[in-house]
py3Dmol code that shows the C-alpha trace and the ligand (Angstrom):
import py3Dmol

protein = """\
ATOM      1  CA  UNK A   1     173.249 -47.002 -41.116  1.00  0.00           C
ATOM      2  CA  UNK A   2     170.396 -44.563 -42.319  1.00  0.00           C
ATOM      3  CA  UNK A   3     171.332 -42.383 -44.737  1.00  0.00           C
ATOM      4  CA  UNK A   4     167.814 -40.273 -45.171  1.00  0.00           C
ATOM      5  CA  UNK A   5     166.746 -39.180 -41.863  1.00  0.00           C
ATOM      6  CA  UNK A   6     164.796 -36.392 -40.065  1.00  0.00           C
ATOM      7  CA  UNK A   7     166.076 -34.604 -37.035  1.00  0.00           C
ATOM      8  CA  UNK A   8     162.556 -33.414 -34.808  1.00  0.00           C
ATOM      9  CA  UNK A   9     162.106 -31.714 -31.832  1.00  0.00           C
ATOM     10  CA  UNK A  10     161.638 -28.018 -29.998  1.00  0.00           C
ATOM     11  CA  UNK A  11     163.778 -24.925 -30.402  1.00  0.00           C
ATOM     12  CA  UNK A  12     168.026 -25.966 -28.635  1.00  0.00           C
ATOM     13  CA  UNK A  13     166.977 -28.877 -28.341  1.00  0.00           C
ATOM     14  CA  UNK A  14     170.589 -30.060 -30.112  1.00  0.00           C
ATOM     15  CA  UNK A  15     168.888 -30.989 -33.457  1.00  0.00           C
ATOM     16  CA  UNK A  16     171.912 -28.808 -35.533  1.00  0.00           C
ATOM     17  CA  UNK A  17     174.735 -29.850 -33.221  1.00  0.00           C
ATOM     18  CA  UNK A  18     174.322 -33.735 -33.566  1.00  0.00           C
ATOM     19  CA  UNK A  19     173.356 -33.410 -37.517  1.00  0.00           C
ATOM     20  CA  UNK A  20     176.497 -31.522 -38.044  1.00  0.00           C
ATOM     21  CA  UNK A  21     178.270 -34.565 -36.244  1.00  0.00           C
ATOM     22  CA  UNK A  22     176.430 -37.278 -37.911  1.00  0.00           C
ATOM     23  CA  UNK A  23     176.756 -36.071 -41.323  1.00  0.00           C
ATOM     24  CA  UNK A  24     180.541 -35.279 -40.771  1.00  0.00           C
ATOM     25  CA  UNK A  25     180.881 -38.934 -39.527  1.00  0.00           C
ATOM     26  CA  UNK A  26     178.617 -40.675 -42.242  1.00  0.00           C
ATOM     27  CA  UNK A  27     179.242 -38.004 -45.500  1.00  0.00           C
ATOM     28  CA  UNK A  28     175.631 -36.700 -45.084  1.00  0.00           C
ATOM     29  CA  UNK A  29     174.179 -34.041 -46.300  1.00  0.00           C
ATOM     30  CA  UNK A  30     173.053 -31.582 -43.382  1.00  0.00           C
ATOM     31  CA  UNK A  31     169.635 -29.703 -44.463  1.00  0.00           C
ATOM     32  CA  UNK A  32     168.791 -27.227 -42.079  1.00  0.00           C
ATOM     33  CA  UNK A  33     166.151 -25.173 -43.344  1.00  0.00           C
ATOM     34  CA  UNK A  34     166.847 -22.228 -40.761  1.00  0.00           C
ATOM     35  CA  UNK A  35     169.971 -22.257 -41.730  1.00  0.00           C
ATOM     36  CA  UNK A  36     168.553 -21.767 -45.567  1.00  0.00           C
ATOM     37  CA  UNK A  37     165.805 -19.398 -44.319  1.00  0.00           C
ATOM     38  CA  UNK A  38     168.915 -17.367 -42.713  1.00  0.00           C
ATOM     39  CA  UNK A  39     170.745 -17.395 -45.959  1.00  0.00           C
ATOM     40  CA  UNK A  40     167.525 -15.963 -47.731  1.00  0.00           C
ATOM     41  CA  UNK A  41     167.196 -13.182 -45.123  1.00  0.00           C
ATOM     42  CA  UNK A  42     170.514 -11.537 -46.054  1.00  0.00           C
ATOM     43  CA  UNK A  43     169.841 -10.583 -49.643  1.00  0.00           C
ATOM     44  CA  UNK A  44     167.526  -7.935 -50.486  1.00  0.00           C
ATOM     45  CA  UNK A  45     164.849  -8.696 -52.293  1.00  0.00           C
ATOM     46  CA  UNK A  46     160.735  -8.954 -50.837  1.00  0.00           C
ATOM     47  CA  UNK A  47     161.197 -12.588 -50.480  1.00  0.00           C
ATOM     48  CA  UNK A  48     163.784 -11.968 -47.994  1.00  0.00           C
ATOM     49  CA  UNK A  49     161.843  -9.489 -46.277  1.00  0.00           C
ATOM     50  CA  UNK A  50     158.628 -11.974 -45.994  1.00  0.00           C
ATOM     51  CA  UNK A  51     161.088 -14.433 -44.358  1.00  0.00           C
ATOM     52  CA  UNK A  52     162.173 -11.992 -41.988  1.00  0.00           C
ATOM     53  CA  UNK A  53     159.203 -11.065 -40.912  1.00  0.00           C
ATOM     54  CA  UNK A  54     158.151 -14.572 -40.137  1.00  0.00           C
ATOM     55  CA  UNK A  55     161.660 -15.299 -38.196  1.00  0.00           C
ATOM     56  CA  UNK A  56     161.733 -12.536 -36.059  1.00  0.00           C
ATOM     57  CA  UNK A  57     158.425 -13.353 -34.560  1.00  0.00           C
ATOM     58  CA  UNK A  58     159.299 -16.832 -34.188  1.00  0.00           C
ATOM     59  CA  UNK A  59     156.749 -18.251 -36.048  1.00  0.00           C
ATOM     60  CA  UNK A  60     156.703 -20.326 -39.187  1.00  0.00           C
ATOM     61  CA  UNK A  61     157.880 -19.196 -42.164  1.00  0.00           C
ATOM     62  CA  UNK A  62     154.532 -20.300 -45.094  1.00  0.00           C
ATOM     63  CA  UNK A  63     154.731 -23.877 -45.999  1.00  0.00           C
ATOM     64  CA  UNK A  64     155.238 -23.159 -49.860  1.00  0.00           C
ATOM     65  CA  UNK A  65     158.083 -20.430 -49.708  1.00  0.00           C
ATOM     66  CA  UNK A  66     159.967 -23.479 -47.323  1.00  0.00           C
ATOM     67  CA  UNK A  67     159.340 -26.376 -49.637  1.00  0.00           C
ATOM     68  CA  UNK A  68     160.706 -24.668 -52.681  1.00  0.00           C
ATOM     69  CA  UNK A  69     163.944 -23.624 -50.804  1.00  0.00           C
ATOM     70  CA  UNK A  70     164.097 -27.344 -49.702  1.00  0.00           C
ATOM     71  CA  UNK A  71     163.221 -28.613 -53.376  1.00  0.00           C
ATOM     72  CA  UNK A  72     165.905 -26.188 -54.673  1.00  0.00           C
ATOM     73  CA  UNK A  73     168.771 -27.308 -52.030  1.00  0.00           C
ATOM     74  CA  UNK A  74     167.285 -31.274 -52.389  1.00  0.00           C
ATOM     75  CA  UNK A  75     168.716 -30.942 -56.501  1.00  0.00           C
ATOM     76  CA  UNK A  76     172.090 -30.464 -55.572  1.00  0.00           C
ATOM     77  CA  UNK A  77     174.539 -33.508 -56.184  1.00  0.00           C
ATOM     78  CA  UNK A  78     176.018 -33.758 -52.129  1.00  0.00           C
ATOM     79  CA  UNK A  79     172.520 -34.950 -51.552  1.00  0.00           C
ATOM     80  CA  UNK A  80     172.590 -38.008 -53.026  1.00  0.00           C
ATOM     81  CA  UNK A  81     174.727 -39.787 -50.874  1.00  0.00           C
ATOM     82  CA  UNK A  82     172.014 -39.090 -48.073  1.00  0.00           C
ATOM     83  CA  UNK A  83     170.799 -36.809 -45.961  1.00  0.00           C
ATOM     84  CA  UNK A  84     169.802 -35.062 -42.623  1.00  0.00           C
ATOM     85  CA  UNK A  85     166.735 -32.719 -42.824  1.00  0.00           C
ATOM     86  CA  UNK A  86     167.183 -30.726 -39.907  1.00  0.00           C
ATOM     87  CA  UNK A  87     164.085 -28.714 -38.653  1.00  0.00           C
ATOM     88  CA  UNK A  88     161.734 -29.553 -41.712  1.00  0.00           C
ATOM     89  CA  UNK A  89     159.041 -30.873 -41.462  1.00  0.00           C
ATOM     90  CA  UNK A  90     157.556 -28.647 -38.960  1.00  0.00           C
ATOM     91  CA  UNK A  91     153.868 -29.465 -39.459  1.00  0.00           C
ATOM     92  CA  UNK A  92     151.642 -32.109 -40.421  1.00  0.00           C
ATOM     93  CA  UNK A  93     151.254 -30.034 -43.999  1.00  0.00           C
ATOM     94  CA  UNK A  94     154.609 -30.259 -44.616  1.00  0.00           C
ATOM     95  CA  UNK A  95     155.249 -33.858 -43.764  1.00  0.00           C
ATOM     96  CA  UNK A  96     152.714 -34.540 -46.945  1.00  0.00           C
ATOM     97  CA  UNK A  97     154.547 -32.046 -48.999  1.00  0.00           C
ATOM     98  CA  UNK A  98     157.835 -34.370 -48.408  1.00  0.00           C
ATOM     99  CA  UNK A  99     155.729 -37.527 -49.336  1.00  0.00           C
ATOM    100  CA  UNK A 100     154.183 -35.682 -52.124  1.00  0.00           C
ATOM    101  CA  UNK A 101     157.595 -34.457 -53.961  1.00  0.00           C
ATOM    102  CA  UNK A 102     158.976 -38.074 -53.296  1.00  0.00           C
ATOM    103  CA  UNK A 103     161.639 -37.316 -50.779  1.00  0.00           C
ATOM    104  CA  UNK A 104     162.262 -40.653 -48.906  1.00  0.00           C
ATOM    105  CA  UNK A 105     162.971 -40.857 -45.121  1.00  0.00           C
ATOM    106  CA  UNK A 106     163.875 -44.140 -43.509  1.00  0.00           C
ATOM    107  CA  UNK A 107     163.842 -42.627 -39.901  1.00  0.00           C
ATOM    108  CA  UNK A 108     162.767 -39.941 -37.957  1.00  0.00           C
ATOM    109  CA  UNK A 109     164.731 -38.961 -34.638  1.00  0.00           C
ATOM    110  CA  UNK A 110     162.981 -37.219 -31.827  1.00  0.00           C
ATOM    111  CA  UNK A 111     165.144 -35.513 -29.358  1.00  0.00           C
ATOM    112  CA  UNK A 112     163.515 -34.361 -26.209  1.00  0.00           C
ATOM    113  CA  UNK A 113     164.482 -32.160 -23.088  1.00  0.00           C
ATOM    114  CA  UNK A 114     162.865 -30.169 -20.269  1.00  0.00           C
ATOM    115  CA  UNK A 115     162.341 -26.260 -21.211  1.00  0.00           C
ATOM    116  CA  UNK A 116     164.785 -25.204 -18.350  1.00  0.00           C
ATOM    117  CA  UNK A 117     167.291 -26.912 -20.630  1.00  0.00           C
ATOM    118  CA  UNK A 118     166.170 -25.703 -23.921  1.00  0.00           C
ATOM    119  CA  UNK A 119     166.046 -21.968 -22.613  1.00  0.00           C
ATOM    120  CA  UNK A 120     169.881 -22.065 -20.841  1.00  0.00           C
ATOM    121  CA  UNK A 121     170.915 -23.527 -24.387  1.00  0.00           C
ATOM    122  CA  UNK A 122     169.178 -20.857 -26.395  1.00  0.00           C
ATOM    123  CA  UNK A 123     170.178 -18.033 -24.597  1.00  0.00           C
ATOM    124  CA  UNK A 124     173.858 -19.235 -24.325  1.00  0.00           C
ATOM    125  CA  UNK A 125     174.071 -19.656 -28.532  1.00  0.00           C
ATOM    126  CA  UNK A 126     176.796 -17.622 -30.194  1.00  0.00           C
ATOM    127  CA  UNK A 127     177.343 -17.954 -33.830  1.00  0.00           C
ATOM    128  CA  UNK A 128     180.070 -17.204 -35.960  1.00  0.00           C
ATOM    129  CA  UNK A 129     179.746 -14.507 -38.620  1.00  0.00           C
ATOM    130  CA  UNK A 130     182.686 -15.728 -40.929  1.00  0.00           C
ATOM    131  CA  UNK A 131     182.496 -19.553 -40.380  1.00  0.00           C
ATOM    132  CA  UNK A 132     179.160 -20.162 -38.637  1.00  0.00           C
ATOM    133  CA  UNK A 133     180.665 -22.169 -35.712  1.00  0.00           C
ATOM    134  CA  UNK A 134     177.935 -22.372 -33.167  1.00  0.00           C
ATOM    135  CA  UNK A 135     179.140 -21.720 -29.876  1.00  0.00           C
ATOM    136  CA  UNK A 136     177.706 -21.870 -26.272  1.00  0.00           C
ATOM    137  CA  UNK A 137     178.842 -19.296 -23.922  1.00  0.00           C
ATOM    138  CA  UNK A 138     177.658 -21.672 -20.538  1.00  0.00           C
ATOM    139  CA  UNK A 139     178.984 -25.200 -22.674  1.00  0.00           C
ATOM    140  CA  UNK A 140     180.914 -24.891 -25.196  1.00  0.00           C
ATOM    141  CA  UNK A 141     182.517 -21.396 -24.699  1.00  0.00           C
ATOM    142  CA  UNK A 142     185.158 -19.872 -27.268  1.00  0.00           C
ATOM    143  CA  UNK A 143     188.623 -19.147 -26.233  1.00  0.00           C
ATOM    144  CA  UNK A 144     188.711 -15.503 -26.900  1.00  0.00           C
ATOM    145  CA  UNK A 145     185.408 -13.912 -25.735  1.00  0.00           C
ATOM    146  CA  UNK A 146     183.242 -13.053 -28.355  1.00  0.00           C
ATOM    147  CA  UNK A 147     185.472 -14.421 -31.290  1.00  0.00           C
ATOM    148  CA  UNK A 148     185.683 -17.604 -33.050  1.00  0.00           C
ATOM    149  CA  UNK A 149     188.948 -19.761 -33.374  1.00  0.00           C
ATOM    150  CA  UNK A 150     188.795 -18.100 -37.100  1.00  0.00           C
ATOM    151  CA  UNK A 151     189.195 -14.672 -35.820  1.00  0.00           C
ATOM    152  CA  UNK A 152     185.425 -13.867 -37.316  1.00  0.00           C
ATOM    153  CA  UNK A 153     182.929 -12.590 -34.347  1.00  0.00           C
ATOM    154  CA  UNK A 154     180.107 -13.901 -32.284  1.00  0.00           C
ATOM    155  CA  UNK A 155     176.565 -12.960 -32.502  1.00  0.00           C
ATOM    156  CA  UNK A 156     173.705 -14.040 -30.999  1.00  0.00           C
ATOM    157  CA  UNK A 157     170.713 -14.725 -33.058  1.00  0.00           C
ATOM    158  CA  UNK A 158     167.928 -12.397 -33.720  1.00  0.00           C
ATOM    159  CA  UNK A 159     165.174 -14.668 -32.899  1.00  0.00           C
ATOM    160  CA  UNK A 160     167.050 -16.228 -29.699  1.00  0.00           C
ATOM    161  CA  UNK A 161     165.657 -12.968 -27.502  1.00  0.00           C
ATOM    162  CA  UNK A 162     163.492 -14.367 -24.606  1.00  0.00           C
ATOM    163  CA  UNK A 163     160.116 -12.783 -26.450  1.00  0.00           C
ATOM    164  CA  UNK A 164     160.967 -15.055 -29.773  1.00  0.00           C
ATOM    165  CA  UNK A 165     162.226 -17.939 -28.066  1.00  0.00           C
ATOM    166  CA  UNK A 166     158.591 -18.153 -25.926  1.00  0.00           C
ATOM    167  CA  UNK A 167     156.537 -17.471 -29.396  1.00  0.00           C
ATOM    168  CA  UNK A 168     159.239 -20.516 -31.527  1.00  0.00           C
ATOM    169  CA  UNK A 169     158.405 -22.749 -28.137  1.00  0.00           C
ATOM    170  CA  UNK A 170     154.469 -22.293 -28.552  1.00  0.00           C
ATOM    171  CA  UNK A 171     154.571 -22.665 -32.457  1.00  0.00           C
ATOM    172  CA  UNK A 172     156.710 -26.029 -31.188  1.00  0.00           C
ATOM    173  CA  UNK A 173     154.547 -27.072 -29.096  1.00  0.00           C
ATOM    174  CA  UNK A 174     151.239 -26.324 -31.474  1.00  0.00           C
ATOM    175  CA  UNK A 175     151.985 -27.213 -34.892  1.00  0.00           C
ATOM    176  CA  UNK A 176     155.558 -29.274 -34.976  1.00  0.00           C
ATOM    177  CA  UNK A 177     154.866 -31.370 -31.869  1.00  0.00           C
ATOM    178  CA  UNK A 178     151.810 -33.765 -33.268  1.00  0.00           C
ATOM    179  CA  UNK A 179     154.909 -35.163 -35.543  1.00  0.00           C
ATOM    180  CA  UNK A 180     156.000 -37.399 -33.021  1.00  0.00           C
ATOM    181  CA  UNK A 181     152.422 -38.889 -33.368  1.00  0.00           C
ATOM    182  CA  UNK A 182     152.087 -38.728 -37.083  1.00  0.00           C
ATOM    183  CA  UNK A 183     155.231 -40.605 -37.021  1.00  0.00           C
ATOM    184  CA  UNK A 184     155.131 -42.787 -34.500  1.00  0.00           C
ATOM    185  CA  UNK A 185     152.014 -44.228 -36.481  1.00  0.00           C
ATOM    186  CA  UNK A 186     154.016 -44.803 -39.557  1.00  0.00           C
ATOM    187  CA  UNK A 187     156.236 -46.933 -37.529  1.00  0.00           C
ATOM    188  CA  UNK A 188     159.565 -44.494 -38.801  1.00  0.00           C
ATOM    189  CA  UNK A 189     159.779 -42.389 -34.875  1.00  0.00           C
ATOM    190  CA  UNK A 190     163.152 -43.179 -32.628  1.00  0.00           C
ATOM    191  CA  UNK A 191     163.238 -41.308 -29.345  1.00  0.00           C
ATOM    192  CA  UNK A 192     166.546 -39.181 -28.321  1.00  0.00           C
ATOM    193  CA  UNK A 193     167.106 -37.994 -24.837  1.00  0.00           C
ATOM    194  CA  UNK A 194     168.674 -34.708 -25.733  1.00  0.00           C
ATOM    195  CA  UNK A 195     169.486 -33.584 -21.989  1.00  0.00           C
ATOM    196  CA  UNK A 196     173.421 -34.208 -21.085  1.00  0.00           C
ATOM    197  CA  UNK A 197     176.473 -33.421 -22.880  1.00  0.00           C
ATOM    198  CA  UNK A 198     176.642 -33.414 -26.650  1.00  0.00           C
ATOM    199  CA  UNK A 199     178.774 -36.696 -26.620  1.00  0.00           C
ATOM    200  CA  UNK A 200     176.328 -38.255 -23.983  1.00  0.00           C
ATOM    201  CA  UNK A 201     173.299 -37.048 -26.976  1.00  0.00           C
ATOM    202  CA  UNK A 202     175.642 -38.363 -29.844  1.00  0.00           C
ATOM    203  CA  UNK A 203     176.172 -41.787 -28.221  1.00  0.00           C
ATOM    204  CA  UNK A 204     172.536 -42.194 -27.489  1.00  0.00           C
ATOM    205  CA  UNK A 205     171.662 -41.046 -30.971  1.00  0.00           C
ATOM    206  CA  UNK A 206     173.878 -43.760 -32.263  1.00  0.00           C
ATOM    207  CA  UNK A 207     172.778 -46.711 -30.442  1.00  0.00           C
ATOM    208  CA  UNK A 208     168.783 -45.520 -30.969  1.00  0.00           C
ATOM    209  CA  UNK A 209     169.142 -45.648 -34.809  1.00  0.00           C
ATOM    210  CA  UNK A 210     171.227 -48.421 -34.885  1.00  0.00           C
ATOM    211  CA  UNK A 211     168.343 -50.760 -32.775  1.00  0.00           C
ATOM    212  CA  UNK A 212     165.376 -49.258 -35.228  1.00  0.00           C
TER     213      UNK A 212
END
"""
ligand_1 = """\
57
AP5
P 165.764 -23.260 -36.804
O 167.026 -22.599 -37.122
O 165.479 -24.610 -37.350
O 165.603 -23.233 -35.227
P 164.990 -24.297 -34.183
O 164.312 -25.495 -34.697
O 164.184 -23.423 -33.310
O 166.204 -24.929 -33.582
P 167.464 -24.231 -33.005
O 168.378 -23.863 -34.124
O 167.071 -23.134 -32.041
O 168.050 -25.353 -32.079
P 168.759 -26.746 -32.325
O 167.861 -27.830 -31.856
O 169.326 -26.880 -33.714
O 169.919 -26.589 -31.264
P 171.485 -26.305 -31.453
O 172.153 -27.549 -31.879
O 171.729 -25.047 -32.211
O 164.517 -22.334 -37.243
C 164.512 -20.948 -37.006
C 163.253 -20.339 -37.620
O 163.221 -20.587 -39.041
C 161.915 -20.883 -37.120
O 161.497 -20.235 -35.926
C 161.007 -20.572 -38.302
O 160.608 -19.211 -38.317
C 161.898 -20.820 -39.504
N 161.818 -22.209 -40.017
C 162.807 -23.151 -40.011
N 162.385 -24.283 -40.569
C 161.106 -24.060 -40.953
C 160.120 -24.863 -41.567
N 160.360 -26.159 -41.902
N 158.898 -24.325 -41.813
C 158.626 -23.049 -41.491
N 159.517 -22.237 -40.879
C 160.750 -22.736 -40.613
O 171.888 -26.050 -29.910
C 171.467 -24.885 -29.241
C 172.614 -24.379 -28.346
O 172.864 -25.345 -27.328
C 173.964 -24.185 -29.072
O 174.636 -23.094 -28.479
C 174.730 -25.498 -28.809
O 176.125 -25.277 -28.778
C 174.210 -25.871 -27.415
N 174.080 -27.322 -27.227
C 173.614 -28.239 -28.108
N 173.594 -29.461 -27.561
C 174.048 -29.295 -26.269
C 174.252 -30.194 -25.169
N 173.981 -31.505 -25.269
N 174.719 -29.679 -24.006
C 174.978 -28.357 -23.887
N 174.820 -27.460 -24.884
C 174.357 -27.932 -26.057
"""
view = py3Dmol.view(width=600, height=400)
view.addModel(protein, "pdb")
view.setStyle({"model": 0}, {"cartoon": {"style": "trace"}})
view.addModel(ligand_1, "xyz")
view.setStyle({"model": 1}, {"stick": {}})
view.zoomTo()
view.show()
């Protein structure tokens, strides 16, 4: 089994649900750098309010305030049993930052699916403010409406408004998406079909890494 992988493709595609699985299964560490950028936004201080304004127009946040949040959460011990970037890189630039600071990845999963798909998932996404349990009102819906099994409540995410979700698909599509090429050439790409259910995209993830 991989233990340094990268999890690429566009906005719900599933990326966060199967790394949480995967890394659960196989002690990974999951990296999601929106879920670091969303940590950064809560504090107060003019980094956080850079972020923001990057996030809430769906666009990417600048290559050099990302890496050092990666560098910083790529130091801690959990990571050296392996690990699952999730959503980084995002851009050629940043796949020769990860080179460049030495971080090693053995494989680099692709997960596809049609925009109607992507969109439904997106705009179904509820997240828990106490535990961050990510929900899906149309999939994976919680028991009591708009709480978690916690008790903590459900929000939807600020940048998963139809206006931000069409700008994070275009930034996909224009800067993230040459990936699959750039990696493809290196000979590290496997290709996930991310439509179905999550334990249809799990098993499919699993038998794709395992033939690389
Ligand atoms: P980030 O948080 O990384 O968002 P994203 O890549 O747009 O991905 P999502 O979180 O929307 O989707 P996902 O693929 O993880 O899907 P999920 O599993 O949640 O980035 C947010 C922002 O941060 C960016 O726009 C940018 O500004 C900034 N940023 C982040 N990284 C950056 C970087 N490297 N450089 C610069 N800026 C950066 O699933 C979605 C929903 O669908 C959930 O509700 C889930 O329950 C449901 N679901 C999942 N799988 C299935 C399934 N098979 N069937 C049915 N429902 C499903």
């Amino acid at each position: 089994m991989f233990r340094r992988l990268v999890f690429l493709g566009p906005p719900g595609v599933g990326k966060g649900t199967q790394a949480r699985r995967l890394a659960a299964e196989f002690s990974l560490a999951h990296i999601s750098t929106g879920d670091i950028l969303r940590e950064t936004i809560k504090q107060n201080t003019p980094l956080a309010q850079k972020v923001r304004s990057y996030m809430e127009r769906g666009t990417l946040v600048p290559d050099e305030v990302v890496l050092d949040l990666l560098l910083e959460r790529m130091r801690q011990p959990d990571v050296r049993r392996g690990y699952i970037l999730d959503g980084y890189p995002r851009n050629i630039k940043q796949a020769y930052d990860l080179e460049k600071a030495g971080v090693a990845v053995e494989v680099v999963v692709y997960f596809y699916a049609d925009e109607e798909t992507l969109i439904k998932r997106i705009s179904g996404r509820r997240t828990c403010r106490l535990c961050w349990r990510v929900y899906n009102i149309y999939y994976d819906p919680p028991k009591v409406d708009g709480r978690c099994e916690c008790g903590g409540e459900l929000f939807q995410r600020s940048d998963d408004r139809e206006d931000v979700v069409r700008a994070r698909l275009t930034e996909y599509e224009q800067k993230t998406s040459p990936l699959v090429q750039h990696y493809k050439g290196k000979g590290l790409l496997c290709e996930v079909d991310g439509g179905g259910t999550p334990e249809d995209v799990y098993r499919r993830l699993l038998q794709a890494i395992e033939a690389v």
